[in-house]
C-alpha positions, 0 to 999 in steps of 0.5 A: 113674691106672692100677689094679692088682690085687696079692697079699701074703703074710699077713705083708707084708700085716700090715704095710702094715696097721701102716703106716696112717696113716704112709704113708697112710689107705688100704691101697692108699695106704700100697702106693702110698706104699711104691712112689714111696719105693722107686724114688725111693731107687733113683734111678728116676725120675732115671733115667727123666727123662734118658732121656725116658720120664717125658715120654714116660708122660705124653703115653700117659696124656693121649692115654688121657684123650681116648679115655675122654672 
C-alpha cells in the first residue's frame, strides 16, 4: 500500500471528520474510502480491467515487496 500526504480546505476537512465511523474509523480510512467509491462510480476500475493495467499494478507492487525484503 502506497502512502500519500494530501491538504483539504478546513470545510472539506470538516467534513470527512463528520464522516467517521460511516465511511470509516480513521481520517485517512474515511479519504480512502471516499476515493474507491469515487472511481468505482465513475467506472474506473472496469476501465482499468479491460485495458490490463489493474494486472499490470499488481505485478509493480509485488516486484517492490521483493526489493523491500
Amino acid at each position: 500500500m502506497k502512502r500519500i500526504l494530501v491538504s483539504f480546505p478546513e470545510g472539506v476537512f470538516d467534513m470527512i471528520r463528520g464522516l467517521k465511523g460511516e465511511l470509516g474509523e480513521s481520517d485517512s480510512e474515511v479519504v480512502r474510502n471516499i476515493v474507491i467509491a469515487y472511481l468505482s462510480e465513475q467506472g474506473f476500475f472496469s476501465k482499468m480491467s479491460i485495458r490490463g493495467i489493474a494486472g499490470q499494478n499488481r505485478g509493480n507492487r509485488n516486484e517492490e515487496k521483493q526489493k523491500r525484503t
